[in-house]
Backbone of each chain as nested JSON, in Angstrom:
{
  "chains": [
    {"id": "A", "residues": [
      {"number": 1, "name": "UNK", "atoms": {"N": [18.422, -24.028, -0.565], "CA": [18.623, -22.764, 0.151], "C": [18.412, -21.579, -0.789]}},
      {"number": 2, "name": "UNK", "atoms": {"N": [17.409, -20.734, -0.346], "CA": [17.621, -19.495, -1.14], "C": [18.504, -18.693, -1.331]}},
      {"number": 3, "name": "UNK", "atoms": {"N": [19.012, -17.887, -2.508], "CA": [19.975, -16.816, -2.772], "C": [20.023, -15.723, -2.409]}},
      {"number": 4, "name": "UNK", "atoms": {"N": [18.796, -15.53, -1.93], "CA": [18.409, -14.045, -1.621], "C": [19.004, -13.777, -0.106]}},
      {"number": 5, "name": "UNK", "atoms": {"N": [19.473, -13.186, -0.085], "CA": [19.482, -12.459, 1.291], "C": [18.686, -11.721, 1.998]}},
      {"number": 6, "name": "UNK", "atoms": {"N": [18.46, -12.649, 3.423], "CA": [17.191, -11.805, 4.079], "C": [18.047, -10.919, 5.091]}},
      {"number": 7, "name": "UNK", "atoms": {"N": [17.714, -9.588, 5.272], "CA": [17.697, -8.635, 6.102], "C": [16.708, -8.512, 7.355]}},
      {"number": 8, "name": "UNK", "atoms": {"N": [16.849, -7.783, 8.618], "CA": [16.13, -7.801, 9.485], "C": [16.439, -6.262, 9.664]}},
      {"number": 9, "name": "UNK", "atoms": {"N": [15.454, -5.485, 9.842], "CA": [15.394, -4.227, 9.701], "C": [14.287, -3.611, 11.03]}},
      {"number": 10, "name": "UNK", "atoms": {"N": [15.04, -3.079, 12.053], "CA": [13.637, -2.82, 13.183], "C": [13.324, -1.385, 13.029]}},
      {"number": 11, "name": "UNK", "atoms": {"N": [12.103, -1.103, 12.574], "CA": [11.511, -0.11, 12.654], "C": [10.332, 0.573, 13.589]}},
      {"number": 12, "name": "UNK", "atoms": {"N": [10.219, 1.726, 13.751], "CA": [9.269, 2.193, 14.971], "C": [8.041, 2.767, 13.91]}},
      {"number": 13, "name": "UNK", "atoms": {"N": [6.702, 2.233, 14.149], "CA": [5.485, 2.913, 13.461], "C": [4.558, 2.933, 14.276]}},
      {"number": 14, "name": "UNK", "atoms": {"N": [3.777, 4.283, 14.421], "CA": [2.873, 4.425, 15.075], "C": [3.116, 3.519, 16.958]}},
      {"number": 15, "name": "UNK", "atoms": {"N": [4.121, 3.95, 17.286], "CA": [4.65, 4.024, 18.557], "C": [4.448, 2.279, 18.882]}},
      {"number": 16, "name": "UNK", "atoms": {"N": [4.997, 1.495, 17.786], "CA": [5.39, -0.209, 17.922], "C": [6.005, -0.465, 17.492]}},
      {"number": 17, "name": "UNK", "atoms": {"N": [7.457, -0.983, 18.046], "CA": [8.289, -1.459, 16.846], "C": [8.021, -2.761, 16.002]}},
      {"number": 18, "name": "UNK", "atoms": {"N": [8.723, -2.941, 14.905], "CA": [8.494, -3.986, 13.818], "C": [9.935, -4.622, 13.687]}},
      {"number": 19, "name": "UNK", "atoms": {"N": [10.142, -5.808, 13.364], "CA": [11.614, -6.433, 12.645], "C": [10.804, -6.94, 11.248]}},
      {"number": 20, "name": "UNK", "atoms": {"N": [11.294, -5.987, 10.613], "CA": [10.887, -6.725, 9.129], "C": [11.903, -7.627, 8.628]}},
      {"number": 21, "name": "UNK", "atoms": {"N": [11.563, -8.535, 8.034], "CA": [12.284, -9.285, 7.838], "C": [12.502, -9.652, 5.76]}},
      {"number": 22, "name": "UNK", "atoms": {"N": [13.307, -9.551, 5.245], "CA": [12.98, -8.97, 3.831], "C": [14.377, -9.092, 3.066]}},
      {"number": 23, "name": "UNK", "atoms": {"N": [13.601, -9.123, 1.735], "CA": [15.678, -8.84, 0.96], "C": [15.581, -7.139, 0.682]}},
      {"number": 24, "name": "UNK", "atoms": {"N": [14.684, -6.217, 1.181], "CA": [14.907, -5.044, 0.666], "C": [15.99, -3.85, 1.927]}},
      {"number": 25, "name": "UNK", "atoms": {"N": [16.815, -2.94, 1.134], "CA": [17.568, -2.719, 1.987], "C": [17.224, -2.008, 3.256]}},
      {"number": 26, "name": "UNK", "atoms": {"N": [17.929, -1.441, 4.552], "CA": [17.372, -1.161, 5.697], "C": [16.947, 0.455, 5.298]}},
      {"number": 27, "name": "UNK", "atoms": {"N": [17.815, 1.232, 4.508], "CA": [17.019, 2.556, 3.925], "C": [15.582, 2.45, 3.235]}},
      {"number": 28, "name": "UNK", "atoms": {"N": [15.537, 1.171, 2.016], "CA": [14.177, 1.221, 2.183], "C": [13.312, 0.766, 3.185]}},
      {"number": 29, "name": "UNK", "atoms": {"N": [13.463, 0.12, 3.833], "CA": [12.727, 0.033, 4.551], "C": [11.625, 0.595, 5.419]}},
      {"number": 30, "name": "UNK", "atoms": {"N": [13.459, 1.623, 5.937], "CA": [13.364, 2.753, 7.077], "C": [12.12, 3.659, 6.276]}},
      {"number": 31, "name": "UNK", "atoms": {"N": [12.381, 3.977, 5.099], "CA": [11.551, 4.773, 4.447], "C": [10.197, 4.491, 4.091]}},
      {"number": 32, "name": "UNK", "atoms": {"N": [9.981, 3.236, 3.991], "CA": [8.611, 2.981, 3.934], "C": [7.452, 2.623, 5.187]}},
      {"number": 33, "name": "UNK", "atoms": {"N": [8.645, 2.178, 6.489], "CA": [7.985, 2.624, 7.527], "C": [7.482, 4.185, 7.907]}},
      {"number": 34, "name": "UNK", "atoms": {"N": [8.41, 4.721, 7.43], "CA": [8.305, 6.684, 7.595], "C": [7.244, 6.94, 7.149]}},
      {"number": 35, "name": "UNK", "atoms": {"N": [6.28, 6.254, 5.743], "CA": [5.875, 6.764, 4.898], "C": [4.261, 6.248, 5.695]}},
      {"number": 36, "name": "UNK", "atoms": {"N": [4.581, 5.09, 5.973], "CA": [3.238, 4.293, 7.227], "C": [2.802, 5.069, 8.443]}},
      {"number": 37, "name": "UNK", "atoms": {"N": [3.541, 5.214, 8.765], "CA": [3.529, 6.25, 10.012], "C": [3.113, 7.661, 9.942]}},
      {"number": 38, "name": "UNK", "atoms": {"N": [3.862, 8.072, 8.908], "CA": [3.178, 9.383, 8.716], "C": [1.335, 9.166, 8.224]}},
      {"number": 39, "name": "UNK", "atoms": {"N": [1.132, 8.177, 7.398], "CA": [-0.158, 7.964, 7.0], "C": [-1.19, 7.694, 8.252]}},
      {"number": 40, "name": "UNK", "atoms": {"N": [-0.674, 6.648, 8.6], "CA": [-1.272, 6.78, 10.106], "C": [-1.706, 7.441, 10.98]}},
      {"number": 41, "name": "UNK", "atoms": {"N": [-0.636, 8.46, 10.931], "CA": [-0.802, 9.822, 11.778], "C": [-1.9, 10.796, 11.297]}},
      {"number": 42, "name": "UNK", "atoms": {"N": [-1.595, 10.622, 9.778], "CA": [-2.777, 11.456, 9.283], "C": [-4.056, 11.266, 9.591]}},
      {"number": 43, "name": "UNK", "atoms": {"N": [-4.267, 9.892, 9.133], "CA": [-5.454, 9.291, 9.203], "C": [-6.436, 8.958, 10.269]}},
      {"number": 44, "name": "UNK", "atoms": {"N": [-5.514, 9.042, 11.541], "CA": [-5.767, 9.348, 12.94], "C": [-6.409, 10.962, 13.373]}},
      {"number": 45, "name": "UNK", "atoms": {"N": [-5.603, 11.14, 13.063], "CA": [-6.125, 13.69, 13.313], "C": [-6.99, 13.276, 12.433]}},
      {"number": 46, "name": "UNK", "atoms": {"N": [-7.388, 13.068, 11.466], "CA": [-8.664, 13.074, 10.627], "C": [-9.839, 12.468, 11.037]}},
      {"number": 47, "name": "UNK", "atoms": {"N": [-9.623, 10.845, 12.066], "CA": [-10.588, 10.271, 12.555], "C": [-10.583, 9.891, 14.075]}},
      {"number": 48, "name": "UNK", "atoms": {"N": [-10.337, 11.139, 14.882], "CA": [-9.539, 10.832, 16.545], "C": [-10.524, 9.459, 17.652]}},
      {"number": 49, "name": "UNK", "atoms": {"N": [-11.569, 9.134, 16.889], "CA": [-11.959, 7.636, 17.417], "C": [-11.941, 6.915, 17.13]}},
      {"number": 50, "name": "UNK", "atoms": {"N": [-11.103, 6.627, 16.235], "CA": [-10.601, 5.587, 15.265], "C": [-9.449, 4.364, 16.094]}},
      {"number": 51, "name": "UNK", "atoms": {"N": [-9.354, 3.387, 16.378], "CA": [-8.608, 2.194, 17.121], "C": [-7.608, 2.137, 16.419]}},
      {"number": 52, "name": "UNK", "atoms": {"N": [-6.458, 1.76, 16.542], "CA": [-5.229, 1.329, 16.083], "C": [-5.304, 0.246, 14.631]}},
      {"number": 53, "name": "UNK", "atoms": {"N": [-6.09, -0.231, 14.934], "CA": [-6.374, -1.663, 14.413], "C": [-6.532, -1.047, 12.798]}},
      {"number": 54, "name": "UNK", "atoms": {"N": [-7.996, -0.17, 13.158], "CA": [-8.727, 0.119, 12.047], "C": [-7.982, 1.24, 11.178]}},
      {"number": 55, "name": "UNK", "atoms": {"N": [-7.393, 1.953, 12.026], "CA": [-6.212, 3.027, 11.361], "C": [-5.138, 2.432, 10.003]}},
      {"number": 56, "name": "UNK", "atoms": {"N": [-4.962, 1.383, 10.885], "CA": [-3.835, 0.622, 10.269], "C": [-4.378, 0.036, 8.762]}},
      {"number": 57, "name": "UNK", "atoms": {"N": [-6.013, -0.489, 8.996], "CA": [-6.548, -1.139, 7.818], "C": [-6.869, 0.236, 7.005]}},
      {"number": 58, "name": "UNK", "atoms": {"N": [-6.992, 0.954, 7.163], "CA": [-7.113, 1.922, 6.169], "C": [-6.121, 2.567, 5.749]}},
      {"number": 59, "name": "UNK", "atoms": {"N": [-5.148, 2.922, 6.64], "CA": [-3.877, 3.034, 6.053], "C": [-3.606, 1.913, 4.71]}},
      {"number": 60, "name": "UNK", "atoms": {"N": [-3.217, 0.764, 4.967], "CA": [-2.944, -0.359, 3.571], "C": [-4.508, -0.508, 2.603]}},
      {"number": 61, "name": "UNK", "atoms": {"N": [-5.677, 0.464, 3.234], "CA": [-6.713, 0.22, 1.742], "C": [-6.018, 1.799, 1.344]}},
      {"number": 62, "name": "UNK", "atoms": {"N": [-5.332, 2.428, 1.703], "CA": [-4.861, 3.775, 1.21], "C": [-3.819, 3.629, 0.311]}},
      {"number": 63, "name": "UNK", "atoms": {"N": [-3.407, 2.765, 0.577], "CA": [-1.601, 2.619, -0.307], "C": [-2.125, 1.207, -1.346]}},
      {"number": 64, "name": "UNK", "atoms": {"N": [-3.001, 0.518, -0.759], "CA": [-3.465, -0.808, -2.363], "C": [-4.223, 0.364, -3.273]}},
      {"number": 65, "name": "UNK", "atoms": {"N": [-4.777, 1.057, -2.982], "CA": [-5.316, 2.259, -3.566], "C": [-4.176, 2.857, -4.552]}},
      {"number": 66, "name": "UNK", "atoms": {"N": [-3.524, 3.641, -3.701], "CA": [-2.349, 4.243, -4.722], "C": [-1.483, 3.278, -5.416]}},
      {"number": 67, "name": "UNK", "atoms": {"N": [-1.458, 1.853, -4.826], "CA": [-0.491, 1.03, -6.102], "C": [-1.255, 0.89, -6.795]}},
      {"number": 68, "name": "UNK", "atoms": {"N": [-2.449, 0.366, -6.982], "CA": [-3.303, -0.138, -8.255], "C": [-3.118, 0.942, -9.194]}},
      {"number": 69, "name": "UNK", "atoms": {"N": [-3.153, 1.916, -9.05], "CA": [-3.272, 3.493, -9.837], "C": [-1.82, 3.551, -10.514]}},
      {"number": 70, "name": "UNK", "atoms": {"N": [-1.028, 3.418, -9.46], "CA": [0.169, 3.376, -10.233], "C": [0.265, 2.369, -11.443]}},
      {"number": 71, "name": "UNK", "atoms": {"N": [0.256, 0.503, -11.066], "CA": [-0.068, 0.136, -11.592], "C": [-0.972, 0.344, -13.234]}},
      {"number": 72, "name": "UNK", "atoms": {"N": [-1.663, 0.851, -13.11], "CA": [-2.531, 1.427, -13.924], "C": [-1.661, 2.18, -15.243]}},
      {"number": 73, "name": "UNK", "atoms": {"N": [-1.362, 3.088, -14.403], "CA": [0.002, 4.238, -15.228], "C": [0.72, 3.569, -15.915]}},
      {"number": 74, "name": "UNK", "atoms": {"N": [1.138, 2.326, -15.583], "CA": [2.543, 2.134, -15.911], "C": [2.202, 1.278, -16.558]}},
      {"number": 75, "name": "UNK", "atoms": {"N": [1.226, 0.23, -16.865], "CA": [0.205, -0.308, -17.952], "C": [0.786, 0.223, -19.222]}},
      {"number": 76, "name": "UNK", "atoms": {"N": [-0.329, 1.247, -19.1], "CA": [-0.657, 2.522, -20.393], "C": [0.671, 2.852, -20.752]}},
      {"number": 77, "name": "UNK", "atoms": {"N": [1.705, 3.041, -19.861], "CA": [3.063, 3.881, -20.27], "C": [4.073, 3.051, -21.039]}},
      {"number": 78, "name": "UNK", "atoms": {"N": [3.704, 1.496, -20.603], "CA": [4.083, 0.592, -21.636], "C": [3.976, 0.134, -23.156]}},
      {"number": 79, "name": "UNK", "atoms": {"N": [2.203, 0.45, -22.901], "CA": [1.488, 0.401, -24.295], "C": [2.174, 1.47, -24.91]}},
      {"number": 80, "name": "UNK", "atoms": {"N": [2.069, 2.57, -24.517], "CA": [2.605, 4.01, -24.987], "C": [4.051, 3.196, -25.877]}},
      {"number": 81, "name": "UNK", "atoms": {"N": [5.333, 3.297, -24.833], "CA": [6.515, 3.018, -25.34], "C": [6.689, 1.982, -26.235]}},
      {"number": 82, "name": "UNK", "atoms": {"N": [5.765, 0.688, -26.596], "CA": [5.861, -0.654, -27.221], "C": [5.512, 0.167, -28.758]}},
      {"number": 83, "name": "UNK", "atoms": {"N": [4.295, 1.097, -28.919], "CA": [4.299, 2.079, -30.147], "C": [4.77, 2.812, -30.992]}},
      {"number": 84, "name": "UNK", "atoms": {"N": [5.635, 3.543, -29.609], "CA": [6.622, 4.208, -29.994], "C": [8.327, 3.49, -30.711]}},
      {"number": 85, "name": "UNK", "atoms": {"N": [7.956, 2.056, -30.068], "CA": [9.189, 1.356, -30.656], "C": [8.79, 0.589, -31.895]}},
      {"number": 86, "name": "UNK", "atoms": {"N": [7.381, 0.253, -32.344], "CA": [6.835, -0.632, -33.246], "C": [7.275, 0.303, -34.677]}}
    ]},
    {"id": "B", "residues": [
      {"number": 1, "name": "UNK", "atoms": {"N": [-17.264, 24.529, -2.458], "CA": [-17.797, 22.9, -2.159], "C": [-17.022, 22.511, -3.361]}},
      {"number": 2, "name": "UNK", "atoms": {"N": [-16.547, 20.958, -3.158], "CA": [-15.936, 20.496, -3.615], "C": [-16.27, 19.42, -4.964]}},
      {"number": 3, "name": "UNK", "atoms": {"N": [-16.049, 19.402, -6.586], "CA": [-16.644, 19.006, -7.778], "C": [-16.596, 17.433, -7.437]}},
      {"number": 4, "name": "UNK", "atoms": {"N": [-15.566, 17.034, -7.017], "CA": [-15.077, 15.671, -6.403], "C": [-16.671, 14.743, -5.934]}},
      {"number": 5, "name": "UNK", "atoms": {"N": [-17.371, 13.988, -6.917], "CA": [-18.521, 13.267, -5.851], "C": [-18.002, 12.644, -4.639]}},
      {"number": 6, "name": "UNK", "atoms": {"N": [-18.249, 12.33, -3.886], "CA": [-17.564, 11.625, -2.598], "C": [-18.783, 10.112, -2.71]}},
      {"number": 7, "name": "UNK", "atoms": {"N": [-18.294, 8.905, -3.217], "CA": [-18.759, 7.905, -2.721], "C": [-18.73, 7.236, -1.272]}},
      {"number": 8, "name": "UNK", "atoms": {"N": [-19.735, 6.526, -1.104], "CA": [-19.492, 5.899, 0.327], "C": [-19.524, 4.51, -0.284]}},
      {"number": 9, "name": "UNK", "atoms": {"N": [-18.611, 3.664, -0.089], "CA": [-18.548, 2.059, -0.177], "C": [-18.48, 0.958, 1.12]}},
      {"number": 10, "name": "UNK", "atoms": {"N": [-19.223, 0.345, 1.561], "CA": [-18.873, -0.531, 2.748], "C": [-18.782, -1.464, 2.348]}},
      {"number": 11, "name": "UNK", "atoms": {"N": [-17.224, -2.011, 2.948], "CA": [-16.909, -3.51, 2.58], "C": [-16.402, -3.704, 4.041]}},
      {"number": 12, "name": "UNK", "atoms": {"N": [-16.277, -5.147, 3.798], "CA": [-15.702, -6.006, 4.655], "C": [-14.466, -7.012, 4.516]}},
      {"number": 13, "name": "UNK", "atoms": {"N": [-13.026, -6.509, 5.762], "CA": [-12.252, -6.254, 6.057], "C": [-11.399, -7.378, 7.183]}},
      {"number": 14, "name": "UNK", "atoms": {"N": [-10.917, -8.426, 7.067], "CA": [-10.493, -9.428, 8.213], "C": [-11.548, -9.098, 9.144]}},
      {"number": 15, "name": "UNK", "atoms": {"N": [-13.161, -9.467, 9.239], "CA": [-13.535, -9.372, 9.599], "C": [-14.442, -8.711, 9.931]}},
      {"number": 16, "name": "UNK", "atoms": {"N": [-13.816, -7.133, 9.624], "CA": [-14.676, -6.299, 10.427], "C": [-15.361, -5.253, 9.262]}},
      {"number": 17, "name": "UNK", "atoms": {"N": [-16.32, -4.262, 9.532], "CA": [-16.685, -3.603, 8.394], "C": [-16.12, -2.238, 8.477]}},
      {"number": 18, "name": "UNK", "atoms": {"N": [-15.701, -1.608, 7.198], "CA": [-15.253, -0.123, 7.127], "C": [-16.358, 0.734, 6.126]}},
      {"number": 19, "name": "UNK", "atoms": {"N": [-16.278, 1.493, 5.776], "CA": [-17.412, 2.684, 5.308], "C": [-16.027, 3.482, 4.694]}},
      {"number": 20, "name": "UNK", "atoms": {"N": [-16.131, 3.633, 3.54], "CA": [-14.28, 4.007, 2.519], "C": [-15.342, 5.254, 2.073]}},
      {"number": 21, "name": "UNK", "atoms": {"N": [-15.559, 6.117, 1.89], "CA": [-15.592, 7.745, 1.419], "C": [-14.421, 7.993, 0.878]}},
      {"number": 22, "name": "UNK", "atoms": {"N": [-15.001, 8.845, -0.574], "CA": [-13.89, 9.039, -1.323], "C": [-14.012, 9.234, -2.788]}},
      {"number": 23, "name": "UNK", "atoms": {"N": [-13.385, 9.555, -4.011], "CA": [-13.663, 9.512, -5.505], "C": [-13.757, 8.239, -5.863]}},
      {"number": 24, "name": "UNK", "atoms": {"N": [-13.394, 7.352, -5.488], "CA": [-13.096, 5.991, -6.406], "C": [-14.385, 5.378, -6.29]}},
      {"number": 25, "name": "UNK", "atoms": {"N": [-14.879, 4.572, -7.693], "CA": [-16.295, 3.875, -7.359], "C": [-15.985, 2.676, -6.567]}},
      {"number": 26, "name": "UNK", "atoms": {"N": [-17.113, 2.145, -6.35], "CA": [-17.577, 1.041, -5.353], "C": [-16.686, -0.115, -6.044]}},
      {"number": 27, "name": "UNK", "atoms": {"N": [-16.605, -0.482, -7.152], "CA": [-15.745, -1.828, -7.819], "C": [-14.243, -1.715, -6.837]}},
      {"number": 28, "name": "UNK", "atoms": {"N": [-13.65, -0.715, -7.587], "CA": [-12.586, -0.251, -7.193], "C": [-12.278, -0.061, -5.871]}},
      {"number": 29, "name": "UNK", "atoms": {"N": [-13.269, 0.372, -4.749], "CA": [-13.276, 0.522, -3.35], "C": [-13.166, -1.54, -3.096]}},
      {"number": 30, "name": "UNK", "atoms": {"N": [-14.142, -2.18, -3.86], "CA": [-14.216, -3.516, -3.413], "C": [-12.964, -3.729, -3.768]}},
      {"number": 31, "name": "UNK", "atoms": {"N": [-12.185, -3.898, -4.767], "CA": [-11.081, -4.963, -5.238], "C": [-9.923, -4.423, -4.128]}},
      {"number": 32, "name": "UNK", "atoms": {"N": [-9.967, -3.498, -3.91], "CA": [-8.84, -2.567, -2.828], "C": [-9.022, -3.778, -1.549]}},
      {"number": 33, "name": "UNK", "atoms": {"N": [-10.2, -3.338, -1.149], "CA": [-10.771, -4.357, 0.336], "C": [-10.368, -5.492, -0.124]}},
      {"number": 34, "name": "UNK", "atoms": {"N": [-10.676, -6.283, -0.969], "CA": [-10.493, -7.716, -1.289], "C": [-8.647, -8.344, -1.217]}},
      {"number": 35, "name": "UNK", "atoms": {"N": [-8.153, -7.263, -1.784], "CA": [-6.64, -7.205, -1.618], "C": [-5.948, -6.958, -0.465]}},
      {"number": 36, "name": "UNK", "atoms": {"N": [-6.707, -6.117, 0.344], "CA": [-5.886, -5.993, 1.883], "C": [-6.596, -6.939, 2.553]}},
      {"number": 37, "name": "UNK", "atoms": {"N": [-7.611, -7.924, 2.625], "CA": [-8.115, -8.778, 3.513], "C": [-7.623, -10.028, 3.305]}},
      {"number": 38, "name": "UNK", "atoms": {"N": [-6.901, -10.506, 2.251], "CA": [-6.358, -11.186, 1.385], "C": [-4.599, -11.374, 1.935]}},
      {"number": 39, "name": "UNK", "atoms": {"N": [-4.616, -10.278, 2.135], "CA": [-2.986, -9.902, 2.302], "C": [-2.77, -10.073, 3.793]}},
      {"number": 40, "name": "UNK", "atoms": {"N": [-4.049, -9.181, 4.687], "CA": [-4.246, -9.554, 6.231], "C": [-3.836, -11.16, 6.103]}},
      {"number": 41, "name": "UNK", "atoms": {"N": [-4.702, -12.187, 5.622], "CA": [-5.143, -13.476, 5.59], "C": [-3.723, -13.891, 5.745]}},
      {"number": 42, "name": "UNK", "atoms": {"N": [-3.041, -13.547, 4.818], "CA": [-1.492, -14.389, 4.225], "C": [-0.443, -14.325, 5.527]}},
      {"number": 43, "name": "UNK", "atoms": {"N": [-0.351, -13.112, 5.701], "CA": [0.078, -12.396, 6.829], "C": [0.312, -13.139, 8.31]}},
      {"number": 44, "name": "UNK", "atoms": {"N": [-1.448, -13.458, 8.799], "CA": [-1.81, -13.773, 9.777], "C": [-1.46, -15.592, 9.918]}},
      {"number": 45, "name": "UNK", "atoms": {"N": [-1.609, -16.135, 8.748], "CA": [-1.316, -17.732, 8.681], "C": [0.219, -17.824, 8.895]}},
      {"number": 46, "name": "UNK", "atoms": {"N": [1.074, -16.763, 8.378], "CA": [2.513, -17.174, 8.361], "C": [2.809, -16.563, 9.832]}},
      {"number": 47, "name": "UNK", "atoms": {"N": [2.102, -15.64, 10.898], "CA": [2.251, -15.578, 11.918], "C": [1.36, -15.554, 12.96]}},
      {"number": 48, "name": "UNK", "atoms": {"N": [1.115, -16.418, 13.072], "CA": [-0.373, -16.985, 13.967], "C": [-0.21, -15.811, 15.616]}},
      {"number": 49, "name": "UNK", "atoms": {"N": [0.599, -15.764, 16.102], "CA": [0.801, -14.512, 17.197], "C": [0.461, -13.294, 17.212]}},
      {"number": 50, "name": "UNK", "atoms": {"N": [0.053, -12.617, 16.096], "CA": [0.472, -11.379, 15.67], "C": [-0.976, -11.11, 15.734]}},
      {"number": 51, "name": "UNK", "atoms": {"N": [-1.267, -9.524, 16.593], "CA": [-2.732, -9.206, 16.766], "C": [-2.846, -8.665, 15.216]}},
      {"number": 52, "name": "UNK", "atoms": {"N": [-4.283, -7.631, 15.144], "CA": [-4.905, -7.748, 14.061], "C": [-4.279, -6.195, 13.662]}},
      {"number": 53, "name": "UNK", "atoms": {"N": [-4.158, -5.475, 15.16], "CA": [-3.533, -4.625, 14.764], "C": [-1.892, -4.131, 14.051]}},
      {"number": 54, "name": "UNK", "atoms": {"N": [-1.207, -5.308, 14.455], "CA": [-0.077, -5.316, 13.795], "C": [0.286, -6.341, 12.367]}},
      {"number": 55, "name": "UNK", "atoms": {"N": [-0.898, -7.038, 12.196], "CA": [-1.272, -7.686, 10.673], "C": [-1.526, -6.62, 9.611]}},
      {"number": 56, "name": "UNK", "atoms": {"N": [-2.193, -5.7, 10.287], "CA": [-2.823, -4.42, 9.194], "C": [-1.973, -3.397, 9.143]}},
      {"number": 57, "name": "UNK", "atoms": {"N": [-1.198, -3.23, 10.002], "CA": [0.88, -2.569, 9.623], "C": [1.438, -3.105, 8.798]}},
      {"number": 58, "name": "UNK", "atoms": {"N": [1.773, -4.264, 9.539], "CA": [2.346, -5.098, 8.249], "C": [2.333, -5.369, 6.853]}},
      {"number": 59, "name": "UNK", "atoms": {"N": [0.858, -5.298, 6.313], "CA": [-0.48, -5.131, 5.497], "C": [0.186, -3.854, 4.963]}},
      {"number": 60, "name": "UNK", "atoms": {"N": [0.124, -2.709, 5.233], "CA": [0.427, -1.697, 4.857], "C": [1.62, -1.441, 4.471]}},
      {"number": 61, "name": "UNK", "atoms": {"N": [2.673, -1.505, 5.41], "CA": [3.859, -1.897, 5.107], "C": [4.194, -2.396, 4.021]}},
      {"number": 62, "name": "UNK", "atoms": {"N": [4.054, -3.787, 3.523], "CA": [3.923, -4.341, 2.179], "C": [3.433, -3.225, 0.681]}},
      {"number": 63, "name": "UNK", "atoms": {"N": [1.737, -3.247, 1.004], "CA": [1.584, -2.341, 0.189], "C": [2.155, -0.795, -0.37]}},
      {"number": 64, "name": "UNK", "atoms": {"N": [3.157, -0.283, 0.829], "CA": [3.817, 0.928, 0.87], "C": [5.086, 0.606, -0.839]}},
      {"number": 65, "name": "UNK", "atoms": {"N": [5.545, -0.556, 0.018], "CA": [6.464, -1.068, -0.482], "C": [6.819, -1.344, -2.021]}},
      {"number": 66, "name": "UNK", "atoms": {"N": [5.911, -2.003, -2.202], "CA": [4.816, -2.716, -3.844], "C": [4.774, -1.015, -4.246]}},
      {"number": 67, "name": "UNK", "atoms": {"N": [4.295, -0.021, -3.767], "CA": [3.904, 1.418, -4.701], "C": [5.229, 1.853, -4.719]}},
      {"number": 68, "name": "UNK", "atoms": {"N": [5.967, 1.694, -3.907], "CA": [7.249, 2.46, -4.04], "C": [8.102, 1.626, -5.198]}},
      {"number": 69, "name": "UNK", "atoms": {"N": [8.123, 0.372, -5.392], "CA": [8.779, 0.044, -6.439], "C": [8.311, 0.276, -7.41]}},
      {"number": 70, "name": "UNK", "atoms": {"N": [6.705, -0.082, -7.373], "CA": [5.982, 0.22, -9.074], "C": [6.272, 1.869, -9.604]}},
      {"number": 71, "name": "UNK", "atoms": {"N": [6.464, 3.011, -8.646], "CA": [6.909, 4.573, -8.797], "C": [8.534, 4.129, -9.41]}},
      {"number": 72, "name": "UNK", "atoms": {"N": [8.86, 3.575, -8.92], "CA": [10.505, 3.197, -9.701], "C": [10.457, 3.39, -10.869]}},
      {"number": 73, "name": "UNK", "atoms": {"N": [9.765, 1.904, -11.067], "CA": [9.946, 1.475, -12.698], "C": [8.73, 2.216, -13.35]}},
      {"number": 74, "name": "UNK", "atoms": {"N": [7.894, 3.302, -12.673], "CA": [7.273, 3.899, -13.897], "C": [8.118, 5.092, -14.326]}},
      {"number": 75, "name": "UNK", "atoms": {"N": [8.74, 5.53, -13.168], "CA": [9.838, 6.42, -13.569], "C": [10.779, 6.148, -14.514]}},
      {"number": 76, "name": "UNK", "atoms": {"N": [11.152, 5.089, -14.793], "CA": [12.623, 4.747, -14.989], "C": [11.524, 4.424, -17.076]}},
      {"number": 77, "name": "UNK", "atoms": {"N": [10.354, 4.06, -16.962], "CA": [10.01, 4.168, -17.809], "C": [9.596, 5.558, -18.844]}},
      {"number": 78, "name": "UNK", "atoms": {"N": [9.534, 6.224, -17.806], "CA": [8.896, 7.848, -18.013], "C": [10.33, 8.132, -18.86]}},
      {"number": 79, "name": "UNK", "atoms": {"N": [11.251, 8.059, -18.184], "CA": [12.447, 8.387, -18.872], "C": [12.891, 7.765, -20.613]}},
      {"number": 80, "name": "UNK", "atoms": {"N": [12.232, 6.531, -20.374], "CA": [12.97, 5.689, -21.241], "C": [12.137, 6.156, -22.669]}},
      {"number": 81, "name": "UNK", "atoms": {"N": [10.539, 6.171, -22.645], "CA": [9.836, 6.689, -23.44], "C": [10.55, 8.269, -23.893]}},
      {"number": 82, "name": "UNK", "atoms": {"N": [10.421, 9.371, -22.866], "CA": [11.405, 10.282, -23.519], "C": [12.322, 10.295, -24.195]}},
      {"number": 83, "name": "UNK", "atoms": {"N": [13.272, 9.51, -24.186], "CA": [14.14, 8.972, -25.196], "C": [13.655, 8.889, -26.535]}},
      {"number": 84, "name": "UNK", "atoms": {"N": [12.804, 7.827, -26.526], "CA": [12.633, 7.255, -27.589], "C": [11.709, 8.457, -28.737]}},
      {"number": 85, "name": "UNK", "atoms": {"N": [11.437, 9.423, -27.608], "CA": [10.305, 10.111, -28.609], "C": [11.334, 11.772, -29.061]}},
      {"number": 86, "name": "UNK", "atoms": {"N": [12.004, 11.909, -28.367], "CA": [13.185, 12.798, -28.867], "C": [14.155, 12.341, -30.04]}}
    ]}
  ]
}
């Protein structure tokens, strides 16, 4: 049996709800649905013939986008600090 | 007018094809696609019900998620380096 505790968290995005199901808490959650939705929304007024479907896939090539980058940062910011401690 | 080149990259997406405009080169546009079609994939096997449009929420969702923690700990690193260099 796992240790983790799973949570069920229902959230509303882009006018569907979701039960995520997860060990992360229901604030994050709530918040990272907020953060989907709003992208969505954007990305929609920007492309008004755009399908749900395809909204959605560009929404998550929008955010693998911004993690890799982050990712990236935090690479370098390691190398940085491992120097600074050597 | 804007210094920003705007690439056009078309990849292919659970299926379907998108056209990504934008700064990032074509590698980088691919490994993005390769990661959300990947993630669709995982997604869709652990819930065989689930249309394509709510795989690529989900999809997103995740990825929201993954940037919001990696912003954590680059923060929490941002800090820690300050330390060390004061």
């Amino acid at each position: 049996m796992s240790d983790i505790k799973k949570v069920r968290t229902t959230v509303d995005i882009y006018g569907q709800q979701y039960v995520i199901v997860g060990s992360e808490s229901p604030t994050q959650i709530k918040l990272v649905a907020a953060m989907v939705d709003e992208k969505m929304r954007e990305i929609s007024s920007k492309n008004p013939t755009l399908d749900t479907s395809r909204i959605a896939v560009l929404t998550a090539v929008n955010a693998v986008n911004d993690y890799l980058k982050m990712k990236d940062r935090l690479e370098q910011l390691e190398k940085e600090l491992k120097k600074e401690k050597d």
